[in-house]
N, C-alpha and C positions, 0 to 999 in steps of 0.2 A: 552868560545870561543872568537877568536878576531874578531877587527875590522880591514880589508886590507887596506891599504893604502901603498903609495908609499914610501920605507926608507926615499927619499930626501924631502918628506913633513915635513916642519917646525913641521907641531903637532907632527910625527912621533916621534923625541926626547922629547919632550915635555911630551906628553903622556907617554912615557916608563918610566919618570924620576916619574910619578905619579903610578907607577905600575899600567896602564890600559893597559890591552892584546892588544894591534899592531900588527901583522904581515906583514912581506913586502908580496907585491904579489907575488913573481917567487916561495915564499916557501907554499903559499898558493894552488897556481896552480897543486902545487902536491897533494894534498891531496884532497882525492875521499870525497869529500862534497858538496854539494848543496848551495853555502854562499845566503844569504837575500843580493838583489839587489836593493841598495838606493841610488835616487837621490835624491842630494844637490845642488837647483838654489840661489845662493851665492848673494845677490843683493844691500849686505852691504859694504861698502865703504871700511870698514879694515877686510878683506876676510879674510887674515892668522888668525885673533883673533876668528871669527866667525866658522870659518869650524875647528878650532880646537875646540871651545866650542861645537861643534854639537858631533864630531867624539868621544867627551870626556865621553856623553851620551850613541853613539850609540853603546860603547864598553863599555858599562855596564850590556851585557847581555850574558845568555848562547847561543847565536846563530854564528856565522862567518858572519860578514857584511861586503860584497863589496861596495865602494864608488865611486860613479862617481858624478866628481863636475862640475857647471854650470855656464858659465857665456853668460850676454846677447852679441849679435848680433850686436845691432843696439845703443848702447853705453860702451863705454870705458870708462871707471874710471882711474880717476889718483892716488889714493893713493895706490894702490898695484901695484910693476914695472909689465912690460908685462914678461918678462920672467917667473914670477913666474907664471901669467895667461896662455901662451904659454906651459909650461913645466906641469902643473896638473888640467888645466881646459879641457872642452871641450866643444860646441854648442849643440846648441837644433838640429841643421840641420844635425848633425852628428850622433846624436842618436835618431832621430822619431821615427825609423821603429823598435827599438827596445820596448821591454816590462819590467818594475820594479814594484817590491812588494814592494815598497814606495817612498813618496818623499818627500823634504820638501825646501820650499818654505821659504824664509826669508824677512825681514821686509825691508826697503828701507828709506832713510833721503829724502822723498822727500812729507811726510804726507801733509804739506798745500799747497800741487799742489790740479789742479783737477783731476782727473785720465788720463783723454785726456788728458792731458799735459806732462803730463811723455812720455819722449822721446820712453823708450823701449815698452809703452801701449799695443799697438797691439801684438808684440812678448810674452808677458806676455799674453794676452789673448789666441792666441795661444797654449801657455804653458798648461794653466789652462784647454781648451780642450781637449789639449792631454791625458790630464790626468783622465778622465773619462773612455779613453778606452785601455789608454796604464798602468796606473797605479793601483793599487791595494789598496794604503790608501794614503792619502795625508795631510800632517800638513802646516799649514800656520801661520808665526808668524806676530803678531803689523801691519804693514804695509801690510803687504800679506796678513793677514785673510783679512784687510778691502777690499784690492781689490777683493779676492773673494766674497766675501758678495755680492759687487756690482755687478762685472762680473756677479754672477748665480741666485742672487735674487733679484739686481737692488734696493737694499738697500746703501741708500747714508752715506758718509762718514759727520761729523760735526766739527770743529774744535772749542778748548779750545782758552780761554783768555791766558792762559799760561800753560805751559807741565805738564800734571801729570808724577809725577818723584818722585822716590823711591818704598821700597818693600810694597807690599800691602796683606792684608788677604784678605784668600779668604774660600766662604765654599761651598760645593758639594751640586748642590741642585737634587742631586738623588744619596740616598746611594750604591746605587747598579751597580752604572758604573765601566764597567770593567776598564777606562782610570784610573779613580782615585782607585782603588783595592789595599786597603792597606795604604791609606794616614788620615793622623789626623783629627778630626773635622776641624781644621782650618791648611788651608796648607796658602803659600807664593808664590805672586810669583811679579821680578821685574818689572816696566812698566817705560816705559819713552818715550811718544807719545803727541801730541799736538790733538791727535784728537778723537772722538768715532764715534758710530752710534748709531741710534733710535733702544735705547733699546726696546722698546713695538714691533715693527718691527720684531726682532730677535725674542722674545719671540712668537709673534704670528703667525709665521711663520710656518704653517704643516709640512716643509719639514727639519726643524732644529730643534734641542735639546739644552738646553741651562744646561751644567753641570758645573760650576762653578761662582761664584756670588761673588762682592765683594761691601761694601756698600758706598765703596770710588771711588773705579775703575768701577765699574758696573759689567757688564758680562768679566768674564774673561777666561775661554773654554766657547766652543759649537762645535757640528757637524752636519754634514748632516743624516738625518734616516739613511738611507743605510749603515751611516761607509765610508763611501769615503775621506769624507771631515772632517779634524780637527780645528777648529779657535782657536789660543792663542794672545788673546790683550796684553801681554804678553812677556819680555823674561826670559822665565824659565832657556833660555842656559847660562844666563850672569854666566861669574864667577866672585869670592870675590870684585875683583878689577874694573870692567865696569865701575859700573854707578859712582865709583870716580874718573875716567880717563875722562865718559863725564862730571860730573861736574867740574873738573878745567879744560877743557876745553875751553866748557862755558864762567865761569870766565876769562880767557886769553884773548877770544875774548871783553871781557866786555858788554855781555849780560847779561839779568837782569834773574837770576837764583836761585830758594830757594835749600837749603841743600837735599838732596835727605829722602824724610821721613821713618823715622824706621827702617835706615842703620846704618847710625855713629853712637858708642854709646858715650852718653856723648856729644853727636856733637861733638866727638873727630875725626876728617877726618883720624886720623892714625890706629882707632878701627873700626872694621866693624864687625856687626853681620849678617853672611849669615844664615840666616835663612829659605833659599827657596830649598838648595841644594836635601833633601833628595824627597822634591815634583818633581823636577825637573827630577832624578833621577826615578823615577815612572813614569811619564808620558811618557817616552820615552822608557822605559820599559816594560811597560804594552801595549802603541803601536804597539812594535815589535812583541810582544805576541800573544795578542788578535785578531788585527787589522791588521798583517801582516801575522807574520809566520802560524796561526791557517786556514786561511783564503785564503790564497796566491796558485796559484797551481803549482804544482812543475814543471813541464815544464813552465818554460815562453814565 
């Protein structure tokens, strides 16, 4: 089954050129099916690269997934023109009253703020309300799990002397989670964050599960008991190319930045072994599965 989306979305070609199912929507609208309703609050700075790495995932599976993308309210970003935001975003204030069988929340460049200090804060909190009665699962990546962490269980955020950056292992510390269903002893996944939380916090926390651990990264999933809430310290979305785009980067500005670990092979920056794709793949899979479609009810 595909993923909908609009032809004139940038991922649109993109995607089709990867043989991943796309449909435009007018040819969707015809056909008597029920699609999985996911929202995507976009909060990444290069939007086009990021809602194509979601949509890349989200049409990896046998479902029809509608996509409605998000952006904030209460700040404008300047590296994506407004017409592309104008032409295939939409607000939160235009879709409250509506209901989705998921949604995902992404990470934000603004880690060693406090959280009151992010402009969009309260909208995001907002947000993250709504979503306990308007939504039905919810993923939050790197930046976004940590504000919900805070927002729902007022577990505070800690910042690094310098960014953990590059692919990290990771291993399931409960064999038997549907999210990881089907993934290796040791899955991958990238991170590139200046910050954590108090891991014993998370762990001790009744109301949270902690299914993936890594001995470099620390915790890298967890959810809420119920299935509502997903946290990934994590981006499992990144494709081949990210974290060597934000490392020279980086370098251009002349900030002080190591090679991204257990990416480049060779330390060759022209060799890259993706080694997270087929986890990343699974997670968003198994999501849709388990935690959405299984789960979701058919009237929204």
């Amino acid at each position: 089954m595909p993923i909908v989306i609009p032809k004139a979305l940038p991922a649109y070609e993109i995607l089709t050129n990867e043989k991943i199912f796309v449909m435009p929507k007018l040819r969707a609208e015809n056909q008597d099916i029920r699609p999985i309703e996911i929202a995507i609050l976009n909060l990444m700075p290069t939007k086009i690269d990021t809602e194509t790495q979601l949509m890349r995932l989200l049409g990896n599976t046998s479902l029809q997934v509608n996509v409605t993308l998000i952006g904030t309210e209460t700040y404008k970003g300047h590296y994506t023109s407004q017409s592309h935001m104008e032409t295939f975003y939409t607000t939160f204030s235009s879709i409250k009253d509506k209901n989705f069988d998921g949604m995902i929340i992404t990470g934000a460049p603004v880690e060693q703020m406090r959280f009151e200090d992010v402009q969009y804060w309260k909208e995001l909190q907002e947000i993250m309300d709504w979503t306990e009665t308007h939504v039905t699962s919810t993923i939050y990546i790197c930046w976004g799990a940590y504000a919900a962490l805070y927002h729902f269980y007022g577990i505070e955020k800690h910042n690094f002397d310098k960014k953990l950056f590059g692919v990290y292992p990771i291993k399931a510390c409960d064999d038997y989670e549907l999210l990881l269903k089907g993934m290796d002893d040791t899955m991958y996944m990238p991170m590139s964050r200046y910050n954590t939380v108090d891991q014993d916090k998370v762990f001790s926390n009744p109301n949270i599960k902690v299914l993936a651990y890594g001995e470099d990264c620390g915790i890298a999933i967890a959810k809420s008991v119920d299935n509502k809430k997903f946290f990934l310290t994590g981006h499992s979305e990144y494709d081949r190319t990210t974290l060597k785009t934000e490392y020279l980067r980086d370098i251009e500005k002349g900030l002080k930045i190591d090679k991204p670990l257990n990416y480049f092979i060779n330390d060759d920056i022209n060799k890259i072994d993706m080694k997270w794709k087929s986890t990343a793949n699974l997670i968003y899979y198994n999501w849709l599965n388990y935690y959405v479609y299984q789960v979701t009810p058919y009237e929204l």
